[in-house]
BADOSE-215350 format. One record per atom (N, C-alpha, C, O): atom name; x, z, y. Coordinates in steps of 0.02 Angstrom, whole numbers, plus 50000, padded with zeros to 5 digits. Layout:
BADOSE-215350
SITE   name    east      up   north
SITE     CA       X       Z       Y
...
end
This chain:
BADOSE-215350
SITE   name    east      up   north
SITE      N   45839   46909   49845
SITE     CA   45836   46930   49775
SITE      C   45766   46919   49748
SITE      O   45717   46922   49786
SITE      N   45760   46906   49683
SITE     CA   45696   46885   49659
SITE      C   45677   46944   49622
SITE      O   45703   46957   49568
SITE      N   45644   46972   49642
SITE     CA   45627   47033   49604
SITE      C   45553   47018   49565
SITE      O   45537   47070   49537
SITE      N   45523   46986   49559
SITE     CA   45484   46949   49504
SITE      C   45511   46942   49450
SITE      O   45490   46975   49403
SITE      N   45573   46890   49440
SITE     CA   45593   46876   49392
SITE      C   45627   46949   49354
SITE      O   45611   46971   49299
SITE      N   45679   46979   49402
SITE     CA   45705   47052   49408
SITE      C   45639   47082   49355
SITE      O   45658   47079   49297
SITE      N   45593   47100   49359
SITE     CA   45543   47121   49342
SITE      C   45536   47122   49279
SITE      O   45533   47168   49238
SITE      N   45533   47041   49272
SITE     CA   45491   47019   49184
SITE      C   45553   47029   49155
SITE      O   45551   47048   49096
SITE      N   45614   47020   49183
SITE     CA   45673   47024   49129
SITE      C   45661   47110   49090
SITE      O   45653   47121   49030
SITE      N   45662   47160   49143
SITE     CA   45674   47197   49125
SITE      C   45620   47252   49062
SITE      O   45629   47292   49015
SITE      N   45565   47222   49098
SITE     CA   45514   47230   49058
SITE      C   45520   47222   48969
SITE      O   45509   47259   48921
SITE      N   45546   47140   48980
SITE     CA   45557   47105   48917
SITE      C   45604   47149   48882
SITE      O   45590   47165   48824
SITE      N   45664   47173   48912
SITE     CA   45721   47200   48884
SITE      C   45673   47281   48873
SITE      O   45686   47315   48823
SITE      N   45619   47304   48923
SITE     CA   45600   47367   48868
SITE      C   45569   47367   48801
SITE      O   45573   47403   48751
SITE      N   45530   47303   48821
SITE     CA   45496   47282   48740
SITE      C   45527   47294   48667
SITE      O   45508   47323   48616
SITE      N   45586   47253   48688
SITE     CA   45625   47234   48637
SITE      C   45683   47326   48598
SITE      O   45698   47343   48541
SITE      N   45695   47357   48664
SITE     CA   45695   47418   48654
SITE      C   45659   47456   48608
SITE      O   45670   47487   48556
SITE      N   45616   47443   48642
SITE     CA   45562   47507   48588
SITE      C   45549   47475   48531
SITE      O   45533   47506   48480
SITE      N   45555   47402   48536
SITE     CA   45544   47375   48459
SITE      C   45587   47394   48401
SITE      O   45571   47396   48342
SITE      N   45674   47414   48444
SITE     CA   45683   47423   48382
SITE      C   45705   47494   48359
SITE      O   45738   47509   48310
SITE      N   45675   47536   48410
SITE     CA   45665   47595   48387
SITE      C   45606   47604   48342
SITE      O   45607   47644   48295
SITE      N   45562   47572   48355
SITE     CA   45525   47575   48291
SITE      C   45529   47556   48232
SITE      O   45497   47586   48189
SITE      N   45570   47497   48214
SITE     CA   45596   47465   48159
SITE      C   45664   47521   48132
SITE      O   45688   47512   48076
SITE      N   45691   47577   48176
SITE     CA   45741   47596   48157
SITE      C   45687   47654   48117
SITE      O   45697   47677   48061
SITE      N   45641   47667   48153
SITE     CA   45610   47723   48105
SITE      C   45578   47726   48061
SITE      O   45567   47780   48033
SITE      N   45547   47655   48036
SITE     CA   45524   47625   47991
SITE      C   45550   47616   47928
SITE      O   45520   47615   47875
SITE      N   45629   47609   47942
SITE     CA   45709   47599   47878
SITE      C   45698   47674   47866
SITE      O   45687   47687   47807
SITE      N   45698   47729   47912
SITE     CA   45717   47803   47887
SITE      C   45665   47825   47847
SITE      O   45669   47857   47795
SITE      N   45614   47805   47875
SITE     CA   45546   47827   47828
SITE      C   45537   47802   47760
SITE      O   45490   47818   47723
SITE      N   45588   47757   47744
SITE     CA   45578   47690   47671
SITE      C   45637   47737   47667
SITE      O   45610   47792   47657
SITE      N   45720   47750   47670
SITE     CA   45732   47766   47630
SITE      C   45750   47846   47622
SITE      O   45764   47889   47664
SITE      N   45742   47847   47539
SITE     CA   45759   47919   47508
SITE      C   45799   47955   47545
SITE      O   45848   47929   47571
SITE      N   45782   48026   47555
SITE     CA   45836   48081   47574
SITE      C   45881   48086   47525
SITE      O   45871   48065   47468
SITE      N   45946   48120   47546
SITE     CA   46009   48140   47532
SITE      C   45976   48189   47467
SITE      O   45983   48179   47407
SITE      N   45940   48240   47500
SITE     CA   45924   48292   47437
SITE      C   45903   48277   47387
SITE      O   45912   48312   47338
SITE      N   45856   48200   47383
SITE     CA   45826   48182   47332
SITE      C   45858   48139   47262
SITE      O   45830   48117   47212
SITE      N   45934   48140   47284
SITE     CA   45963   48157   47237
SITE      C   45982   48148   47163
SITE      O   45955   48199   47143
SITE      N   46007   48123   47110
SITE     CA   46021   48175   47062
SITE      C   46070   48219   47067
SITE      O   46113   48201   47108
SITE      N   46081   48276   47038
SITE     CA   46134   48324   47043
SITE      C   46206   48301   47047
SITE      O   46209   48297   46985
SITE      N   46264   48283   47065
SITE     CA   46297   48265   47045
SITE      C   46357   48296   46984
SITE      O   46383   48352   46990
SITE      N   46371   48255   46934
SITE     CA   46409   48276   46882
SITE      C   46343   48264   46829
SITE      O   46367   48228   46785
SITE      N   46285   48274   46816
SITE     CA   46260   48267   46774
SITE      C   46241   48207   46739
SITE      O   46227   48156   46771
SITE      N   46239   48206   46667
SITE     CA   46212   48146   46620
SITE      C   46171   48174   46580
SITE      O   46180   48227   46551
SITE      N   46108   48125   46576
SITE     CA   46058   48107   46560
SITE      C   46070   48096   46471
SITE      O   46101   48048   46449
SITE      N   46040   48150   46428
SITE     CA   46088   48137   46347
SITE      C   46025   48096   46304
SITE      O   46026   48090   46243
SITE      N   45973   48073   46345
SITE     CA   45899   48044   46318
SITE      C   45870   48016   46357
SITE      O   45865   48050   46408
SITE      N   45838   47953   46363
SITE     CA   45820   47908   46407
SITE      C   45731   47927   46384
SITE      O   45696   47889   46418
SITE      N   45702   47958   46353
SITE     CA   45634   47961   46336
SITE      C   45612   47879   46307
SITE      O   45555   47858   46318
SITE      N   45651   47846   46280
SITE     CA   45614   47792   46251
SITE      C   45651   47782   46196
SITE      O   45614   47799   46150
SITE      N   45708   47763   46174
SITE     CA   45750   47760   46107
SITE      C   45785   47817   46110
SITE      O   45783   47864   46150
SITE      N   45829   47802   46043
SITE     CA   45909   47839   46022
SITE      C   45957   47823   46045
SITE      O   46005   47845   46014
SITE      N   45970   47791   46088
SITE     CA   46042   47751   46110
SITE      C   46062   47805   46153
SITE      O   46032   47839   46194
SITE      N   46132   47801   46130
SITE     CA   46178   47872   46126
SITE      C   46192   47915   46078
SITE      O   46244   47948   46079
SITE      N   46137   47922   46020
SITE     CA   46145   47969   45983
SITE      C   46154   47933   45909
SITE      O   46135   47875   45912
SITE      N   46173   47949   45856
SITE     CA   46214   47930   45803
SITE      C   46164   47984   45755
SITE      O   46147   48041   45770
SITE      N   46140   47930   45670
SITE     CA   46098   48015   45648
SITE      C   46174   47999   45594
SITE      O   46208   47948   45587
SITE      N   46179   48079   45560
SITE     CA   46230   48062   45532
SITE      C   46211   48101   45454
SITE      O   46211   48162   45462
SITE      N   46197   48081   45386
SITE     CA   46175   48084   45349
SITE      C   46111   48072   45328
SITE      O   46087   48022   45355
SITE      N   46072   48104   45284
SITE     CA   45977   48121   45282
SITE      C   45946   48107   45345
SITE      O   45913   48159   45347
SITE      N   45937   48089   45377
SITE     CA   45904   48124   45450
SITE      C   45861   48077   45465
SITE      O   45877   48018   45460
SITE      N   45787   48099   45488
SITE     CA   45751   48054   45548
SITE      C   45718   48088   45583
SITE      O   45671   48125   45569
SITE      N   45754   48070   45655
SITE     CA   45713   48058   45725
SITE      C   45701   48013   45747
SITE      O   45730   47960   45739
SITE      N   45649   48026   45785
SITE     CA   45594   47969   45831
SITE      C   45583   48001   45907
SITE      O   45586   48055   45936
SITE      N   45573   47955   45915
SITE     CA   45541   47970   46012
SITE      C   45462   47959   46015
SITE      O   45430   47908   46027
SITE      N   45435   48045   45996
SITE     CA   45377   48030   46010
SITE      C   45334   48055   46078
SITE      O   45360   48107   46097
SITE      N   45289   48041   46113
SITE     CA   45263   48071   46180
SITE      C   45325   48087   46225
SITE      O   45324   48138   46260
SITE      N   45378   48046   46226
SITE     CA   45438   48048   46281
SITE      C   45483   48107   46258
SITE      O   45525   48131   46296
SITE      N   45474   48127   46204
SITE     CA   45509   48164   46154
SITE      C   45555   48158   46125
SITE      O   45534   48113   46089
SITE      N   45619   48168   46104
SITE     CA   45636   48179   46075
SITE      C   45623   48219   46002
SITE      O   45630   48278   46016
SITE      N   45608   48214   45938
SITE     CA   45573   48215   45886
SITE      C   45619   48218   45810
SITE      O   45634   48172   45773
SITE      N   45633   48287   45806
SITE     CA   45655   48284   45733
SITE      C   45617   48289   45700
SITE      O   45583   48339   45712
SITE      N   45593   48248   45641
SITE     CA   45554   48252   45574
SITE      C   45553   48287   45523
SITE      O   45522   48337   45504
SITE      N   45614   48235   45490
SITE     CA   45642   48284   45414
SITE      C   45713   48258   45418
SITE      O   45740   48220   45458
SITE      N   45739   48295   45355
SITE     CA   45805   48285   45331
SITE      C   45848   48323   45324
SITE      O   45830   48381   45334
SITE      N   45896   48317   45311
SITE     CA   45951   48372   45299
SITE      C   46024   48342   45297
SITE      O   46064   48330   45252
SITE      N   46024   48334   45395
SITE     CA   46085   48312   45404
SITE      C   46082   48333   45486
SITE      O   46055   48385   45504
SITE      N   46122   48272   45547
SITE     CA   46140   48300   45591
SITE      C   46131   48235   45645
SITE      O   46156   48182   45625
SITE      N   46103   48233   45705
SITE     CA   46114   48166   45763
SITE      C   46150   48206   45819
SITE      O   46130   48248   45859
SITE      N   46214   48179   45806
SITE     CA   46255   48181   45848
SITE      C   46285   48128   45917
SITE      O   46282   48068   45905
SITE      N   46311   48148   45985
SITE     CA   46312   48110   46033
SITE      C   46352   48054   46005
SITE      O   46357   48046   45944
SITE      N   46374   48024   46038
SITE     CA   46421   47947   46041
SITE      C   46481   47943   46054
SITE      O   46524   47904   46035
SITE      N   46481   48000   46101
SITE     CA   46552   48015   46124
SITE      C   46564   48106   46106
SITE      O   46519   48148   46100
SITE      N   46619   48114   46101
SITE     CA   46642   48170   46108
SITE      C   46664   48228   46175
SITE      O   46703   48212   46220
SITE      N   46634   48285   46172
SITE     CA   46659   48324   46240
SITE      C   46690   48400   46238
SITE      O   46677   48446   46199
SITE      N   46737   48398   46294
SITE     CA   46765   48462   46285
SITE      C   46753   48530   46309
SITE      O   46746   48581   46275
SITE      N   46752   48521   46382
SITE     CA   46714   48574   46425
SITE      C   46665   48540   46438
SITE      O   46667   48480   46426
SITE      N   46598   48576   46471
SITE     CA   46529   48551   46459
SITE      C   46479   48638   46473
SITE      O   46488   48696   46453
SITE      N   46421   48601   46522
SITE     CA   46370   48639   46522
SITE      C   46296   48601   46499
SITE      O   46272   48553   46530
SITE      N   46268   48631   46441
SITE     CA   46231   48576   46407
SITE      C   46141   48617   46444
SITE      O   46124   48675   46455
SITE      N   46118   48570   46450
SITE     CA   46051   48589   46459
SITE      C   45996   48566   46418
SITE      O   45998   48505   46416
SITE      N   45943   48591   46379
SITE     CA   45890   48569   46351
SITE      C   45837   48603   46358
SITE      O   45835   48646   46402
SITE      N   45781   48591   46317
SITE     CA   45720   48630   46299
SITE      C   45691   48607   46231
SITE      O   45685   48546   46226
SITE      N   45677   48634   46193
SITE     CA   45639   48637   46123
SITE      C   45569   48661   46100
SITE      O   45530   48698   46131
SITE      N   45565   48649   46071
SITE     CA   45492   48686   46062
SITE      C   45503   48675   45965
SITE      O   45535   48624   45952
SITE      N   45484   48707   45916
SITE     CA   45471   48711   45855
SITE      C   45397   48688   45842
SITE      O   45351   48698   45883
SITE      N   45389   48653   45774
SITE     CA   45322   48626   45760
SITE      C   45304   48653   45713
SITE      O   45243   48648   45705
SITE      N   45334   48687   45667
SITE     CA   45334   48723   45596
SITE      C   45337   48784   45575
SITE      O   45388   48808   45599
SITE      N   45300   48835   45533
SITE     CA   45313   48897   45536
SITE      C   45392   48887   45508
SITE      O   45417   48837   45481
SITE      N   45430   48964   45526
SITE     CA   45490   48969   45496
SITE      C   45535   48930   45496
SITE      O   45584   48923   45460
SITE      N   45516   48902   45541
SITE     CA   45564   48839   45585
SITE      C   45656   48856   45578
SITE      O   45681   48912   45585
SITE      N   45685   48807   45568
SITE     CA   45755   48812   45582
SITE      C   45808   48742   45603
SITE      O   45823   48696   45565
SITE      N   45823   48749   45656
SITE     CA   45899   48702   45666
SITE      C   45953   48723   45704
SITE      O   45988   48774   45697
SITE      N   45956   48687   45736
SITE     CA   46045   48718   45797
SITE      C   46058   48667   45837
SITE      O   46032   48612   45841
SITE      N   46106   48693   45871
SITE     CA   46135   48641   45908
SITE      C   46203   48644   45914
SITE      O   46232   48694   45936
SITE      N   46240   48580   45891
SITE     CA   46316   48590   45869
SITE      C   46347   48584   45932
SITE      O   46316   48574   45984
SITE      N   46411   48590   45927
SITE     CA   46442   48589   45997
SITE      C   46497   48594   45964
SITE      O   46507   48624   45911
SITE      N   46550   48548   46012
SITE     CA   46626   48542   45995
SITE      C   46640   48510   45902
SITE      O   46695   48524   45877
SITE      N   46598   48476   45865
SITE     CA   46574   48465   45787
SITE      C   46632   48416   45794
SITE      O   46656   48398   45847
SITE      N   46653   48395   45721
SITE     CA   46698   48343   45688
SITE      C   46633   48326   45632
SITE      O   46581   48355   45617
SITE      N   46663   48272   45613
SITE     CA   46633   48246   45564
SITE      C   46647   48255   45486
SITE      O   46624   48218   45442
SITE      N   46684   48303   45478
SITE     CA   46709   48333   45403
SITE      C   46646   48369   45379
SITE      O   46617   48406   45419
SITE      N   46624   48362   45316
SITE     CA   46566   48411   45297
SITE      C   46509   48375   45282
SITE      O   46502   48338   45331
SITE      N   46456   48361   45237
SITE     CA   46390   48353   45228
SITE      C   46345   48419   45193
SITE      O   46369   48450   45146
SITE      N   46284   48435   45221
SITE     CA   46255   48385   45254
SITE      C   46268   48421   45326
SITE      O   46226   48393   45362
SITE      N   46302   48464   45364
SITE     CA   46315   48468   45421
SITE      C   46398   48476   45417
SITE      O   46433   48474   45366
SITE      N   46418   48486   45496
SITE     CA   46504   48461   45471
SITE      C   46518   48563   45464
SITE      O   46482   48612   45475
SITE      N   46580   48554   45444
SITE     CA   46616   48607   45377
SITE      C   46616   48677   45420
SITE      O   46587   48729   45404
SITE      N   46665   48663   45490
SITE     CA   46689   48710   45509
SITE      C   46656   48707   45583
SITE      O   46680   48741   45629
SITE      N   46581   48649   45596
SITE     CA   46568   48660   45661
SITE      C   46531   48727   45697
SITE      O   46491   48762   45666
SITE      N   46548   48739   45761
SITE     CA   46510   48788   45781
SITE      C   46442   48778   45805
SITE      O   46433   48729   45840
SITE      N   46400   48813   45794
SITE     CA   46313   48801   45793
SITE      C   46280   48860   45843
SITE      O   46277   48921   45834
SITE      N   46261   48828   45884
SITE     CA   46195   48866   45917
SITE      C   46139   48877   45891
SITE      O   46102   48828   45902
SITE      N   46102   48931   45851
SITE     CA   46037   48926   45794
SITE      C   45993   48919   45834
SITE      O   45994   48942   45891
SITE      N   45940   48882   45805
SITE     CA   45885   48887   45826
SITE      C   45825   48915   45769
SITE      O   45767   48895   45769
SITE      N   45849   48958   45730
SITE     CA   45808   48975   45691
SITE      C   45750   49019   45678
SITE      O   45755   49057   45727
SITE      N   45721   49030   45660
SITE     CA   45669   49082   45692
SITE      C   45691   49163   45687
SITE      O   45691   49199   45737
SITE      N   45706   49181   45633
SITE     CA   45736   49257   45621
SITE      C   45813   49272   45662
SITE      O   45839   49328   45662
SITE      N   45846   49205   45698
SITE     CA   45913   49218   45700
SITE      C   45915   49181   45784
SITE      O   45974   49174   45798
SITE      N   45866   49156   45847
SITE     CA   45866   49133   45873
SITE      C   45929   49156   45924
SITE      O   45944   49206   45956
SITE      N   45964   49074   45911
SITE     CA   46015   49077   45978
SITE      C   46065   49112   45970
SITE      O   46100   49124   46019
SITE      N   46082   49136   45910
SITE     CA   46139   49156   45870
SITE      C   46201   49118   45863
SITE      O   46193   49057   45861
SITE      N   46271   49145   45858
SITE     CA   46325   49087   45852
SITE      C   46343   49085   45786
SITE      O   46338   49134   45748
SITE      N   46365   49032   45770
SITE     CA   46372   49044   45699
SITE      C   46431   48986   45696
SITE      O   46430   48940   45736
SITE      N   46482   48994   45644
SITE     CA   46554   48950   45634
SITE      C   46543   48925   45561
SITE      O   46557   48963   45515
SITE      N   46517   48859   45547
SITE     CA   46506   48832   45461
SITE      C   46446   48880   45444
SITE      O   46398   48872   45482
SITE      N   46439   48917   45405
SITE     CA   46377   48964   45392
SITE      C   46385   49031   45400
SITE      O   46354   49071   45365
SITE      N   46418   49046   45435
SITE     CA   46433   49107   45458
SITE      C   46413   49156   45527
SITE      O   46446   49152   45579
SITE      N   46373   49190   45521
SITE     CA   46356   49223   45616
SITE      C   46431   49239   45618
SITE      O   46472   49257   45575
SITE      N   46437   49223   45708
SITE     CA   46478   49257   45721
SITE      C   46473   49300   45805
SITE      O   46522   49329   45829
SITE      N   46421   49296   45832
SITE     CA   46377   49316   45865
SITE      C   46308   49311   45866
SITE      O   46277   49258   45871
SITE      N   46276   49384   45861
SITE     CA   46222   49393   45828
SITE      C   46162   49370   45882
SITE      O   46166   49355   45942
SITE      N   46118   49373   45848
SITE     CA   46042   49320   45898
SITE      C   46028   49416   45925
SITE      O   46035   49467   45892
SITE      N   46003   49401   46008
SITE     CA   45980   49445   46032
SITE      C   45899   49411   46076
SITE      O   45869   49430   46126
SITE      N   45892   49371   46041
SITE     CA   45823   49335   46068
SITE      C   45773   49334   46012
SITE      O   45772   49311   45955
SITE      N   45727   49373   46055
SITE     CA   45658   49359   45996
SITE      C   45653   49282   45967
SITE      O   45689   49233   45969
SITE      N   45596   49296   45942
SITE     CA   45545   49240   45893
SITE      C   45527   49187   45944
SITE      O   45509   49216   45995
SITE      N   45525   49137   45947
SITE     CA   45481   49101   45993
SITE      C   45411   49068   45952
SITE      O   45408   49049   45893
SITE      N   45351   49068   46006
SITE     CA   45279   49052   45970
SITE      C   45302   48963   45979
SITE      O   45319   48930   46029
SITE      N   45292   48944   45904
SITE     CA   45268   48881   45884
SITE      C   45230   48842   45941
SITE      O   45182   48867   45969
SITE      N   45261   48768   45959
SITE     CA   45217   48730   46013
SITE      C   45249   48764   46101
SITE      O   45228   48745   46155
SITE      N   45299   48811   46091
SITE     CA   45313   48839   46164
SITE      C   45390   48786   46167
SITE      O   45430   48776   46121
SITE      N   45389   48761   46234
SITE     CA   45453   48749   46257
SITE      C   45480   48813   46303
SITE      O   45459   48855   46343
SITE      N   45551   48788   46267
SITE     CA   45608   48853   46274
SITE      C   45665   48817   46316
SITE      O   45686   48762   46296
SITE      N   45686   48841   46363
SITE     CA   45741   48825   46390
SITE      C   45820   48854   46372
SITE      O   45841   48912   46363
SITE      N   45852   48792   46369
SITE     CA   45922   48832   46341
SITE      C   45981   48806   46407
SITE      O   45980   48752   46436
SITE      N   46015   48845   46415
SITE     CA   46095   48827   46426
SITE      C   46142   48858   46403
SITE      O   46148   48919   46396
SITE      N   46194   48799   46385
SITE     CA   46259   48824   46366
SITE      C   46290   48794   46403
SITE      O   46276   48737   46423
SITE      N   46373   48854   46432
SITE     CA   46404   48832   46457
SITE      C   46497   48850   46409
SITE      O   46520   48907   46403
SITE      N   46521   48808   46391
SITE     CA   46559   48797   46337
SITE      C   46623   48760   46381
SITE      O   46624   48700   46395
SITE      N   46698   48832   46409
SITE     CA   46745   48804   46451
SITE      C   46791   48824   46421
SITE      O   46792   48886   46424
SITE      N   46849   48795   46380
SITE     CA   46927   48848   46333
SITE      C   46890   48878   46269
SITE      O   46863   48843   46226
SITE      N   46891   48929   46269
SITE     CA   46881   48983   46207
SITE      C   46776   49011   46231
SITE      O   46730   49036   46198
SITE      N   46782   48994   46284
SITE     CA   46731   49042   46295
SITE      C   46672   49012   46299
SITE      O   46672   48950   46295
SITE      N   46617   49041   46307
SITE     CA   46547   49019   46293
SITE      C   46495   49043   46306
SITE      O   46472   49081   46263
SITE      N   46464   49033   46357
SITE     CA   46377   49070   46359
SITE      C   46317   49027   46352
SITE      O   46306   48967   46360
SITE      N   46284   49078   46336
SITE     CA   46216   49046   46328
SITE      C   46152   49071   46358
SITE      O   46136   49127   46340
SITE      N   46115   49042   46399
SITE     CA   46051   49070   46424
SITE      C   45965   49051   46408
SITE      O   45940   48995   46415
SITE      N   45940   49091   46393
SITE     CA   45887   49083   46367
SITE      C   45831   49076   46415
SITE      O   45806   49129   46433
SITE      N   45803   49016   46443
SITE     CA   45741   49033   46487
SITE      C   45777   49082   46567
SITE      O   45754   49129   46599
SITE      N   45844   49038   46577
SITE     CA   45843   49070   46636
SITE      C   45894   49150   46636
SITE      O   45922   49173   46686
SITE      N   45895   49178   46574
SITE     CA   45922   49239   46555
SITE      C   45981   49244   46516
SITE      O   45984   49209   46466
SITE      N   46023   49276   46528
SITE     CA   46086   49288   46490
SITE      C   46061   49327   46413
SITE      O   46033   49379   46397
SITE      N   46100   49251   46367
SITE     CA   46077   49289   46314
SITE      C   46168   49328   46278
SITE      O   46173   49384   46255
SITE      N   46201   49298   46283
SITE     CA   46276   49321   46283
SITE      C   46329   49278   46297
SITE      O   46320   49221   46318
SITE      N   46371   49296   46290
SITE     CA   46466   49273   46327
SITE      C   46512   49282   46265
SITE      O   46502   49333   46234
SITE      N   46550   49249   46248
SITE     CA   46594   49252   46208
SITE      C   46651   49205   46204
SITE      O   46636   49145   46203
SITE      N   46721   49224   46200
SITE     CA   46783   49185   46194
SITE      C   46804   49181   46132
SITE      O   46856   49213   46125
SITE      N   46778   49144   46066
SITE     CA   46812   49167   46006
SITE      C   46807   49056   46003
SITE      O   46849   49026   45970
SITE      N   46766   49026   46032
SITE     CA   46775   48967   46027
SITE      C   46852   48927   45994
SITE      O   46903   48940   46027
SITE      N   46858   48900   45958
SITE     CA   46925   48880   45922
SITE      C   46929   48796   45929
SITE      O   46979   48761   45936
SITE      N   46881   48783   45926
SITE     CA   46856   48710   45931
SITE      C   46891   48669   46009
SITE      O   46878   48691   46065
SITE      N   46918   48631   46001
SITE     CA   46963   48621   46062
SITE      C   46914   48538   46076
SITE      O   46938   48508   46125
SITE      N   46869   48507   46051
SITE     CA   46839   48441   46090
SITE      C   46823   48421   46028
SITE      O   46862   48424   45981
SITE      N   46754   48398   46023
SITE     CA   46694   48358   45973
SITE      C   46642   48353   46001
SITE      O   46625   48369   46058
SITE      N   46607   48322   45950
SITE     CA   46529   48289   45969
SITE      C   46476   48362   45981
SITE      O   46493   48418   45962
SITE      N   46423   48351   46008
SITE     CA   46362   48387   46026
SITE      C   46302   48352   45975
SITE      O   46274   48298   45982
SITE      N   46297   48392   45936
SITE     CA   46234   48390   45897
SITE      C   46179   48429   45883
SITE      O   46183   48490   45890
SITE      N   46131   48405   45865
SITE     CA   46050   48410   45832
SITE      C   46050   48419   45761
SITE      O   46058   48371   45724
SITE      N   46041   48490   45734
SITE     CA   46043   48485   45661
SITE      C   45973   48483   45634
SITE      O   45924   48506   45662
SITE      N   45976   48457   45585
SITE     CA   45897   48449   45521
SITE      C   45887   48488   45487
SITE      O   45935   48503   45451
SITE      N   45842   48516   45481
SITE     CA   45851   48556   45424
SITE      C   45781   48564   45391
SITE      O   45760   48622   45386
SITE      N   45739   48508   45365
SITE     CA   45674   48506   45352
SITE      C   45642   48528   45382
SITE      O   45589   48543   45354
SITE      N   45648   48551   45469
SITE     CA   45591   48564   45493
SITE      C   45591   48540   45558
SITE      O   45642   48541   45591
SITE      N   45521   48512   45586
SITE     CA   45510   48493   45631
SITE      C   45504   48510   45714
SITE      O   45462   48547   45739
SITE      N   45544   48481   45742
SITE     CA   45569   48510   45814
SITE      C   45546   48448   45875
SITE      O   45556   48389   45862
SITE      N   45518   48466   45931
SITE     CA   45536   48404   45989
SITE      C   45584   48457   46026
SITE      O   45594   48517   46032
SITE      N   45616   48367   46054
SITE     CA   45667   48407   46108
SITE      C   45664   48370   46186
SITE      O   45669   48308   46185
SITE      N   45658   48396   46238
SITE     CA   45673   48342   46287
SITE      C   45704   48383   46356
SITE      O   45704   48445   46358
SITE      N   45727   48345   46406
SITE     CA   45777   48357   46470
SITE      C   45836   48374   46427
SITE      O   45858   48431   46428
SITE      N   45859   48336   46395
SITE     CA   45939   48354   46369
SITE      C   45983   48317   46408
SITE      O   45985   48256   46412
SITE      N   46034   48372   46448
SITE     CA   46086   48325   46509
SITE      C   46151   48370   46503
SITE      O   46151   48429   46488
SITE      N   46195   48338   46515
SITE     CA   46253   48364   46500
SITE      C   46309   48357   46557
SITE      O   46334   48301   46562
SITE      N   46330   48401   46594
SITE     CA   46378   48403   46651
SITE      C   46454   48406   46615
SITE      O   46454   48449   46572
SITE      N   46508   48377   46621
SITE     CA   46563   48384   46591
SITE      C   46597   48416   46657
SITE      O   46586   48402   46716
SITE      N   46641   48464   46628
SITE     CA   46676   48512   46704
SITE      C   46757   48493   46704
SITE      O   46787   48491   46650
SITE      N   46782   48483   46748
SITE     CA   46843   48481   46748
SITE      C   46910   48517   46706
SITE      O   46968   48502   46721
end
């Protein structure tokens, strides 16, 4: 038996071993973990560079400024592209203006100028913050203070059948089933005053 040759073979064959255990750990280290993720179910309702997706619908201008989302002026409404039914919406806002006022529509048709007739509105107004309101009407009252001018605010709504909550910064601001609105657009209302908005994503639920 040649155990020389015996030798270098085997040698060779450890080389090549460990070679590609190191090349195997080299792939794990390049790619991304599982956790890193996006959430699954969620969409992205703003790319931080244009409007595409969103529709302005009357008076209205926004811009994308500082990766912003950016209402100006006007006195109308930018609504999504598509329409949704159940939905947990996520954003943050911040107001630029004393006495600031807009909303955020949910479940909207397009009947009505300069916002639609009978949509239901999330306020964002300063005396009425986070209030529900049906066309111009409260119909659940704001239990959230004032917010200071220049602060981003975190919102969620979660909007499933009749029912509806909303959280403020993490906190239950209220619950309610009086929703009538059975599937429409998600909108941004105008209302001459100036707002940025950004992380707007939208999970649709089964």
């Amino acid at each position: 038996m040649n155990y020389g040759k015996n030798f270098i073979y085997m040698n060779t064959m450890k080389n090549h071993f460990l070679r590609g255990i190191a090349f195997a750990s080299l792939l794990l280290l390049q790619t991304p973990l599982m956790a890193e993720a996006p959430e699954d179910g969620w969409q992205s309702l703003f790319n931080g560079k244009d409007l595409a997706g969103w529709v302005p619908v009357h008076d209205v201008t926004f811009v994308v400024k500082d990766g912003n989302l950016r209402l100006v002026k006007g006195m109308g409404w930018l609504r999504t592209g598509k329409q949704y039914q159940d939905f947990v919406l996520e954003f943050e806002w911040r107001a630029l203006e004393p006495k600031y006022d807009s909303g955020i529509f949910i479940r909207a048709g397009l009947e009505g100028k300069p916002w639609p007739k009978d949509g239901w509105q999330v306020n964002l107004r300063y005396d009425s913050l986070g209030g529900l309101v049906k066309g111009y009407g409260q119909v659940v009252p704001s239990t959230t203070p004032q917010m200071p001018l220049n602060q981003w605010v975190k919102f969620r709504l979660e909007v499933k059948g009749k029912k509806a909550t909303l959280d403020v910064n993490n906190e239950r601001a209220w619950e309610t089933e009086v929703i009538d609105a059975t599937r429409g657009y998600i909108g941004i209302q105008a209302e001459d005053r100036s707002f940025d908005f950004r992380n707007l994503r939208v999970r649709e639920l089964p």
